[in-house]
C-alpha positions in Angstrom: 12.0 -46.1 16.6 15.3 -44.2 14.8 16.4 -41.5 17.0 18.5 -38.5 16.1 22.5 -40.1 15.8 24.5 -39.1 18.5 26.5 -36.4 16.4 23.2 -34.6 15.9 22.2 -34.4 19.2 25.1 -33.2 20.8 24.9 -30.3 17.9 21.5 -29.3 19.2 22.4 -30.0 23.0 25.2 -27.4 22.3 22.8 -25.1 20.3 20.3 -25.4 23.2 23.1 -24.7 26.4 22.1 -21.9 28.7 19.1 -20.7 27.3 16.8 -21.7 30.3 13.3 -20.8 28.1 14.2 -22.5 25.0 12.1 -25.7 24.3 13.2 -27.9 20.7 11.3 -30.5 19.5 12.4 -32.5 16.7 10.4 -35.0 15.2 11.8 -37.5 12.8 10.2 -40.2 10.5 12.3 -43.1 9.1 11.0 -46.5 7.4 7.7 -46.0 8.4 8.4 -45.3 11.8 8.2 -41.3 13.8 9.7 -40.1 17.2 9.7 -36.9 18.7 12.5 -35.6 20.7 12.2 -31.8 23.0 15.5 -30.6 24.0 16.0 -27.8 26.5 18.9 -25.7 28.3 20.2 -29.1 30.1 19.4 -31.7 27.3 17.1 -33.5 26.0 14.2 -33.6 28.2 10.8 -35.6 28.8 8.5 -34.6 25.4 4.9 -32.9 26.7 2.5 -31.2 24.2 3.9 -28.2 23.9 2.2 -25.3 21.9 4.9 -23.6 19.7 4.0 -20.0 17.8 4.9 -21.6 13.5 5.5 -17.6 12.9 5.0 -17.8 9.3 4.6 -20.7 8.0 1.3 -19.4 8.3 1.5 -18.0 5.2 1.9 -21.6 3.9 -1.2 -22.7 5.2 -3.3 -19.5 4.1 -1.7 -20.1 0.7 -3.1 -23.9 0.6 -6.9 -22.8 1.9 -6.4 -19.8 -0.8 -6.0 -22.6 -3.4 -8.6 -24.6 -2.4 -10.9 -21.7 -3.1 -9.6 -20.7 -6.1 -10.4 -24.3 -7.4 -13.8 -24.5 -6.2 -14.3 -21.0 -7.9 -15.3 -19.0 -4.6 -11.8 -17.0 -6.0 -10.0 -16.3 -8.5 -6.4 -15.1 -8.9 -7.0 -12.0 -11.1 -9.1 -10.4 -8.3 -8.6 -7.5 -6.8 -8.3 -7.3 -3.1 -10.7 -4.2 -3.5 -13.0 -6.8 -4.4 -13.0 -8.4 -0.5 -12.6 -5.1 1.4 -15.8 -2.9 1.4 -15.0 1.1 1.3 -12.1 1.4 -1.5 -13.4 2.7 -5.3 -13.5 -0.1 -7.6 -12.1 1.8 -10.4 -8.9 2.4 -8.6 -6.1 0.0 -9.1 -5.5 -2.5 -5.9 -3.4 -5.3 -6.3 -4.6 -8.5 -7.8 -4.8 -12.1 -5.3 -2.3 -13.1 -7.3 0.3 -10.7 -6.9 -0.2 -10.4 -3.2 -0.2 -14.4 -3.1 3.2 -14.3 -4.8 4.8 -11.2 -2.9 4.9 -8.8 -5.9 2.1 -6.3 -5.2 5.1 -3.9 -4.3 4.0 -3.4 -0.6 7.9 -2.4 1.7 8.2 -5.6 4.3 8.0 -3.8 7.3 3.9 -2.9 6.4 1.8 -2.9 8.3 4.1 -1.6 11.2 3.5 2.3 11.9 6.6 4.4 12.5 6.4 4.5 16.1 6.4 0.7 16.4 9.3 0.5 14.1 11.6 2.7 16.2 10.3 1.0 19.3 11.2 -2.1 17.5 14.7 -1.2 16.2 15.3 0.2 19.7 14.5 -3.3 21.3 16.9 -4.8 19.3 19.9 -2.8 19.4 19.1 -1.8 23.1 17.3 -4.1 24.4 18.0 -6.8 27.4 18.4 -10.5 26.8 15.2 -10.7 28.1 13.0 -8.7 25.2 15.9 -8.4 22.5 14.2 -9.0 19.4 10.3 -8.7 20.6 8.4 -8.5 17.1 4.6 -7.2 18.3 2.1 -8.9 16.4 0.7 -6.8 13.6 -2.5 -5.2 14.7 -4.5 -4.6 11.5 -8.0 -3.8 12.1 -10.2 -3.2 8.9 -10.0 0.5 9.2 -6.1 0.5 9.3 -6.5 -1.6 6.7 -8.4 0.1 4.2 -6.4 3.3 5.0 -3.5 2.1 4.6 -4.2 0.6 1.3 -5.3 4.2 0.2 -1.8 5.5 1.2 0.1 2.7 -0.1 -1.0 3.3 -3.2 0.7 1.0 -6.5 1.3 0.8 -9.7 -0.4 -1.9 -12.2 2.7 -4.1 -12.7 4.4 -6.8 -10.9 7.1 -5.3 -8.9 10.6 -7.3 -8.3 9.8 -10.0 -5.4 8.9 -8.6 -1.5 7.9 -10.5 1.7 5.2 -8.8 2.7 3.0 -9.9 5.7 0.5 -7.1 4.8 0.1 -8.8 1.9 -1.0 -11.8 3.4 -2.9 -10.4 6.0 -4.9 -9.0 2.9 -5.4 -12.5 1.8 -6.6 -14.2 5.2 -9.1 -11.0 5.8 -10.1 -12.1 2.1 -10.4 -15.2 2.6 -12.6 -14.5 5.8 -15.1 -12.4 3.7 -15.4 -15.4 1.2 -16.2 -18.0 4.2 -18.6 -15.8 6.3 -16.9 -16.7 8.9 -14.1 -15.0 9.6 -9.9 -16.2 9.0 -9.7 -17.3 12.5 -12.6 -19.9 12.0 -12.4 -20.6 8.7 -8.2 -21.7 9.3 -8.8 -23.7 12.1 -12.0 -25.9 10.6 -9.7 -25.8 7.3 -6.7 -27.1 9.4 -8.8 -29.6 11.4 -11.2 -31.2 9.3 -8.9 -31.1 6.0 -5.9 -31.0 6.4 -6.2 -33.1 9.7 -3.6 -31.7 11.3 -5.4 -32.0 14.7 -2.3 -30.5 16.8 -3.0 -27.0 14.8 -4.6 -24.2 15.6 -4.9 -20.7 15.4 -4.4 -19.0 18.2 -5.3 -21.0 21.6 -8.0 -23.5 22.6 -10.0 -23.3 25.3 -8.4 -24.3 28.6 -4.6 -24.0 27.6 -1.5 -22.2 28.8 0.0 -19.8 27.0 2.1 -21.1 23.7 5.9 -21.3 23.9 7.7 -18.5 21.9 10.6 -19.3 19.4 13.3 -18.1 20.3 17.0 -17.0 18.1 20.5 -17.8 19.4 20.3 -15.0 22.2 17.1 -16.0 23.2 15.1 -13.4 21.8 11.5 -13.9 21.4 10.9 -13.9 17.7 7.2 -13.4 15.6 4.3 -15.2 16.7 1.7 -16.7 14.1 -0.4 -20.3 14.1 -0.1 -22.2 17.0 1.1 -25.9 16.8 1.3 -28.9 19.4 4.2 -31.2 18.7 
């Protein structure tokens, strides 16, 4: 099998110096032929099946099972979320699949977080230790929060100028949810499993397994947590 050249790996064994938590895997395919290669604080060590948090490339994935739907006619790009989320007046404007899909609803990035979190946040990163420097919470957006603060956040029938927005998304996976009768949680991982056969993914953990490794940024602080992923 090709490994990584020598150059590369001493680049990432530099990258990975110090930081006792960090665990890299790297997993390259080359005429026909895949290895996978972890690296931690001392080097490259033995490969295990670790469970990494993918953050969101999620969004990816929620994007794809979004599509799929769209061409078997369960959706349909021009609908309005209001038409997923019992409780909001269907004659008020809420944005379309589409525009949510494509980050131009208008919604500011840092929705769904409330102010509170946001302070505690910004105070964990310029204050806080090495340890929890950079903690992002996961969103918690339950279907009252939801629907409230689509009421407040209230937009305009246009396509505003691009804006990440994980509320957004989190529209379109609760969507998504409603269409399936199942749920997002259930509906991703039999979507990820027996379709896209990605049978290392998952969302959140399976039964019987530790706790997933975190990313982490070049001070080792723990960054945003998403689908899982064995590598």
């Amino acid at each position: 099998m090709r490994k990584l050249s020598s150059e590369m790996k001493t680049l990432i064994e530099e990258e990975c110096r110090g930081k006792t938590q960090i665990r890299l895997t790297i997993g390259t395919f080359a005429d026909g032929e895949k290895t996978i290669q972890t690296f931690g604080a001392t080097g490259e060590v033995p490969n295990k099946n670790y469970v990494y948090e993918i953050g969101s490339n999620t969004k990816t994935i929620t994007a794809s099972l979004l599509a799929k739907y769209i061409h078997e006619r369960k959706m349909s790009l021009d609908d309005s979320i209001s038409k997923y989320v019992d409780g909001l007046d269907k004659d008020t404007y809420y944005p379309t699949l589409k525009r949510l899909a494509t980050h131009t609803a208008g919604y500011e990035p840092n929705l769904p977080l409330e102010l509170g979190m946001a302070l505690k946040l910004l105070f964990n990163l310029t204050f806080g230790s090495s340890a929890n420097k950079g903690i992002l919470p996961p969103f918690q957006l339950d279907e009252a929060k939801m629907r409230r603060l689509l009421r407040e956040n209230r937009m305009r029938d246009k396509d505003y100028p691009y804006k990440y927005s994980n509320f957004g998304f989190a529209l379109l996976g609760y969507a998504i949810g409603v269409v399936s009768g199942r749920g997002y949680w259930d509906t991703m991982d039999d979507f990820l499993l027996n379709e896209l056969k990605m049978t290392n993914s998952c969302t959140g953990l399976r039964s019987g397994e530790k706790e997933k490794l975190r990313g982490f940024d070049k001070k080792t602080g723990i960054l945003a947590t998403g689908t899982g992923a064995r590598i």
